[in-house]
C-alpha positions as CSV (number, residue, x, y, z in Angstrom):
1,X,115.3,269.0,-55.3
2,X,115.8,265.4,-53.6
3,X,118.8,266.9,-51.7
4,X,117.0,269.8,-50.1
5,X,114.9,268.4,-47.4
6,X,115.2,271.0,-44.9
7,X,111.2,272.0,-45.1
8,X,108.6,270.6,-43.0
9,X,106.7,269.8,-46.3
10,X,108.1,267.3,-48.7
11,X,107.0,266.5,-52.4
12,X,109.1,263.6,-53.8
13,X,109.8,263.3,-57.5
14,X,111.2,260.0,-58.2
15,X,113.3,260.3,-61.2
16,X,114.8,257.2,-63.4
17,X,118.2,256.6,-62.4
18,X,118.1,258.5,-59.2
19,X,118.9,256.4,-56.2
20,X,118.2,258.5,-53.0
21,X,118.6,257.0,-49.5
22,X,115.5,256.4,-47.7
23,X,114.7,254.5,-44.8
24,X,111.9,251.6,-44.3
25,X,110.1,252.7,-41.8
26,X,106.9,251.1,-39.9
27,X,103.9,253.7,-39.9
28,X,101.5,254.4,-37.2
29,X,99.0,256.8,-37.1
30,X,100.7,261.0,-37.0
31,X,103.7,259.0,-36.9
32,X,106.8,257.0,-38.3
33,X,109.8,254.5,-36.9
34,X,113.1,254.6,-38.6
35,X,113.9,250.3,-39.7
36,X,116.9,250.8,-42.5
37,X,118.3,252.3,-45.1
38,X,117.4,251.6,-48.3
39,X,118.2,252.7,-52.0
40,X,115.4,252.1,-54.5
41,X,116.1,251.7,-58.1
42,X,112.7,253.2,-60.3
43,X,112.0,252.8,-64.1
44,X,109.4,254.0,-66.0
45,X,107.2,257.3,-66.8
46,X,105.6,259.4,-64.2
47,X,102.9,261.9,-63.8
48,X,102.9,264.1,-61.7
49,X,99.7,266.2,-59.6
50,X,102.3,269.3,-60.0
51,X,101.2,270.5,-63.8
52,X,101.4,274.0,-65.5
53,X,99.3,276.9,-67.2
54,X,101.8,276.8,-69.6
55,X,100.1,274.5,-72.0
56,X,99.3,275.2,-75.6
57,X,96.5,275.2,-76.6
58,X,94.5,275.0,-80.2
59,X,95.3,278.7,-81.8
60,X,92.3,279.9,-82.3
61,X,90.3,278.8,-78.9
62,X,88.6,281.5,-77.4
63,X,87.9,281.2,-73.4
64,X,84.6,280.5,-72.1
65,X,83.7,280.8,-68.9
66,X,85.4,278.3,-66.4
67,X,88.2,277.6,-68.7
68,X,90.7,279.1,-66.6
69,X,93.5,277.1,-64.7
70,X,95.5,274.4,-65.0
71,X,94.7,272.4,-68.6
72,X,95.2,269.2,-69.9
73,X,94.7,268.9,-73.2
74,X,94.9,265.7,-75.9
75,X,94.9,265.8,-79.3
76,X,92.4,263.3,-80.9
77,X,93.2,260.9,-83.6
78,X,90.3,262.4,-85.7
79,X,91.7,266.1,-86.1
80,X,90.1,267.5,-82.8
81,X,90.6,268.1,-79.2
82,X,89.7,267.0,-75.5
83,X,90.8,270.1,-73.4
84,X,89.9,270.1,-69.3
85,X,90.4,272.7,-67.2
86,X,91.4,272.4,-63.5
87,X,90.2,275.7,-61.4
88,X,90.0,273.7,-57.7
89,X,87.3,275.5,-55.9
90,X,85.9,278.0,-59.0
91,X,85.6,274.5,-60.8
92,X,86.7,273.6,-64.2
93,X,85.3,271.9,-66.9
94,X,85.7,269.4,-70.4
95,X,85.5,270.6,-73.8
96,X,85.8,269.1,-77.3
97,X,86.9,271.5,-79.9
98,X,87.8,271.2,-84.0
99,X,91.2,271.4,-85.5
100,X,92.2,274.5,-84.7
101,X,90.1,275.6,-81.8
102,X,87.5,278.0,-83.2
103,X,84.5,275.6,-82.5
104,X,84.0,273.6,-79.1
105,X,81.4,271.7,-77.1
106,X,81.0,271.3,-73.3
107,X,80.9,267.7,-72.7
108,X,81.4,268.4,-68.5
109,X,80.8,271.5,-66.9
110,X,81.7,272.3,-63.4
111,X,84.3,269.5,-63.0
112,X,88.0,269.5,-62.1
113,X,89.6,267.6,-65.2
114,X,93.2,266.3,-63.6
115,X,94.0,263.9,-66.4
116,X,93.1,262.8,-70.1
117,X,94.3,259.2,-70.0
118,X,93.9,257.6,-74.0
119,X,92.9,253.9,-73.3
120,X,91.2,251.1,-76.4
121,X,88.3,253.3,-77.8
122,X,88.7,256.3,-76.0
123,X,89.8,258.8,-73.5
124,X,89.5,258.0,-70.0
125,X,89.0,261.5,-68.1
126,X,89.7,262.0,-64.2
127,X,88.6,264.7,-62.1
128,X,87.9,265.6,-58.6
129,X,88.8,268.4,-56.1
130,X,90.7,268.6,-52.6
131,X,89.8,272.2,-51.3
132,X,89.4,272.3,-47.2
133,X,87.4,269.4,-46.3
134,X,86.4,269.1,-49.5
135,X,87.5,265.4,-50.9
136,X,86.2,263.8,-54.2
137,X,87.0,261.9,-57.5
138,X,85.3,260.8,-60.5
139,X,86.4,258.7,-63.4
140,X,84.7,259.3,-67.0
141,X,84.8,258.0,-70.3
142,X,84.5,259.8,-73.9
143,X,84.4,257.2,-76.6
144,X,86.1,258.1,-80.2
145,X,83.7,260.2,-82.0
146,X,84.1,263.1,-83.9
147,X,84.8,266.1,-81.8
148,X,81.1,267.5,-82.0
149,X,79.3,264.5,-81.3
150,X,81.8,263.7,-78.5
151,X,80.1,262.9,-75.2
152,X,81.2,261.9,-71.7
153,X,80.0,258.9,-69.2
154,X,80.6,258.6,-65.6
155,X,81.9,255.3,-64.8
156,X,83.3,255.3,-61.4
157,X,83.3,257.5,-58.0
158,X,86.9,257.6,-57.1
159,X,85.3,258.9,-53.5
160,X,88.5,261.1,-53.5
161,X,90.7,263.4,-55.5
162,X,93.0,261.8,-58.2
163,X,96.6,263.8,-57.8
164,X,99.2,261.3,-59.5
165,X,98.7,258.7,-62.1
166,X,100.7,256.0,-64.4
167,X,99.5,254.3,-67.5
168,X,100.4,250.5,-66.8
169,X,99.2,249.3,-69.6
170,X,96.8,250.9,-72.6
171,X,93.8,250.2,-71.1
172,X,94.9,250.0,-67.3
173,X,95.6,253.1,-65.1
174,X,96.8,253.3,-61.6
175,X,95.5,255.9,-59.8
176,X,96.6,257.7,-56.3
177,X,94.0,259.6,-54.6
178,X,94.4,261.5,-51.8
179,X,92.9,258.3,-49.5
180,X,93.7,255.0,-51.8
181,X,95.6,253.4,-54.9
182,X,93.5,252.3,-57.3
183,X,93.4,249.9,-60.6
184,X,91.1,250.9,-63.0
185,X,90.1,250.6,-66.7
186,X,87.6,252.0,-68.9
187,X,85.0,249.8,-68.4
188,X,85.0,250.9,-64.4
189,X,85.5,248.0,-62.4
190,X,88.2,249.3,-59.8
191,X,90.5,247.1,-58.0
192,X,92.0,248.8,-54.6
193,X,95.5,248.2,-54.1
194,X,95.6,250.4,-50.5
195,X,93.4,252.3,-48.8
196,X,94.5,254.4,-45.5
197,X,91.9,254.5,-43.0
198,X,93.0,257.7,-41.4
199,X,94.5,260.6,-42.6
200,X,95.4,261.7,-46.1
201,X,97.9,260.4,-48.5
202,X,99.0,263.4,-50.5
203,X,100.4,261.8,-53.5
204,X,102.3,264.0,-55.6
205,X,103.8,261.1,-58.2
206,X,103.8,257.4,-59.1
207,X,106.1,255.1,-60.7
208,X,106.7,251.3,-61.5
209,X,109.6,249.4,-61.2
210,X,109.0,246.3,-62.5
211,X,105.6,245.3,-60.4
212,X,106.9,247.6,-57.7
213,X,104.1,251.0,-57.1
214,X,106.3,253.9,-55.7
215,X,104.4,256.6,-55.1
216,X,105.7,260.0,-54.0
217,X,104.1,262.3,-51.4
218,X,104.4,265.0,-48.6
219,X,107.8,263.5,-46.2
220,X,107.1,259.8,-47.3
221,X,107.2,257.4,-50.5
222,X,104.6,254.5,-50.1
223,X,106.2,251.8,-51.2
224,X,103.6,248.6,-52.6
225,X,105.3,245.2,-53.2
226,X,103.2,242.7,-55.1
227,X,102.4,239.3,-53.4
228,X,100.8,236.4,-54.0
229,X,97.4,237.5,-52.5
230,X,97.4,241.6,-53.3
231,X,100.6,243.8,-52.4
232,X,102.3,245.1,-49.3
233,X,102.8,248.4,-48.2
234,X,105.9,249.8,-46.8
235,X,106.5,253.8,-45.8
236,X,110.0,254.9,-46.8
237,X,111.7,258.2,-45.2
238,X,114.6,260.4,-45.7
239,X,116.8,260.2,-42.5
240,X,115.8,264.3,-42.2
241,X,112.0,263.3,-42.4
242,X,111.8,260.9,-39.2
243,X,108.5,262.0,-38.1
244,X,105.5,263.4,-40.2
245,X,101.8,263.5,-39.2
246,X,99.7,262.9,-42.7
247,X,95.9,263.4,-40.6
């Protein structure tokens, strides 16, 4: 709940039409200085690192090994399925399947499928595990195909875990890993938007308003307003959230 922000540990999830008070604050390294109140005003969808085991999935899908934890699953324009499988450190995997489930196809085994962003001829697919000092990310893409001659290409090394993402636009994705914000596309020429040097970002959500990147993490929302030459970054904070380390 926004109003409960008695924990140490904070996850913000910015909602449309929600206008909590924050404070601008200028960020140095382990910690933050209070500036001024402010009241941000977000539109748009959001997705959202926290997801569920409470997915359905096709009805006659038996489990194979690794397909255990937290799935994301699309249903293809053809009749079948891309279904991935987050299991953090046990590892995960990608799987096409048939209509209703009783046939599949391992496209990427041993990967920790976050996301199945659809994008102009295809499905862009990010994975990538934060366990202990374990840190990485890895963007692939699965052209349209039928479901069994579906196959996946890497096309970019996110270097970190993707936890959050928004769809700007059907065939561009901004992504938050746990150490940068990201443009991509399916083709897999990235753009960084910000990168933190130090430390780790946490980012539990992202949302545009207008040009506007909000994104939502442990005690702090990053805040990147576009300028002429790239954006600039602002750290906002909840009057009870004054001081956070994020190493």
């Amino acid at each position: 709940m926004l109003n409960s922000l008695s924990t140490s540990v904070v996850s913000f999830l910015l909602l449309p039409g929600i206008h909590p008070p924050f404070r601008r604050a200028i960020f140095h390294p382990g910690s933050c200085i209070e500036m001024e109140r402010v009241s941000p005003c977000l539109v748009g969808p959001r997705q959202d690192s926290e997801q569920s085991e409470d997915v359905p999935l096709p009805e006659y899908l038996t489990r194979e090994p690794h397909m255990h934890g937290i799935p994301a699953v699309l249903y293809l324009d053809n009749g079948g399925w891309l279904i991935g499988f987050n299991w953090g450190e046990f590892e995960g995997g990608l799987w096409s399947a048939n209509q209703d489930g009783s046939e599949t196809k391992n496209l990427l085994p041993s990967v920790d499928v976050h996301a199945l962003v659809p994008v102009p001829g295809g499905v862009v697919v990010l994975a990538g595990v934060a366990q202990a000092t374990l840190d990485e990310g890895s963007a692939f893409f699965v052209p349209v195909s039928e479901w069994d001659k579906a196959k996946a290409f890497p096309i970019l090394d996110l270097h970190s875990s993707p936890e959050a993402y928004i769809q700007k636009s059907p065939d561009t994705i901004l992504v938050a890993t746990n150490k940068a914000i990201l443009r991509i596309n399916a083709s897999g020429v990235p753009q960084t938007l910000f990168e933190l040097p130090n430390g780790s970002l946490f980012p539990r959500s992202v949302l545009l308003a207008d040009r506007t990147i909000y994104v939502g993490m442990r005690g702090y929302i990053l805040r990147l307003l576009p300028q002429s030459t790239g954006y600039k970054s602002e750290w906002l904070s909840p009057p009870e959230g004054r001081r956070a380390n994020l190493d």
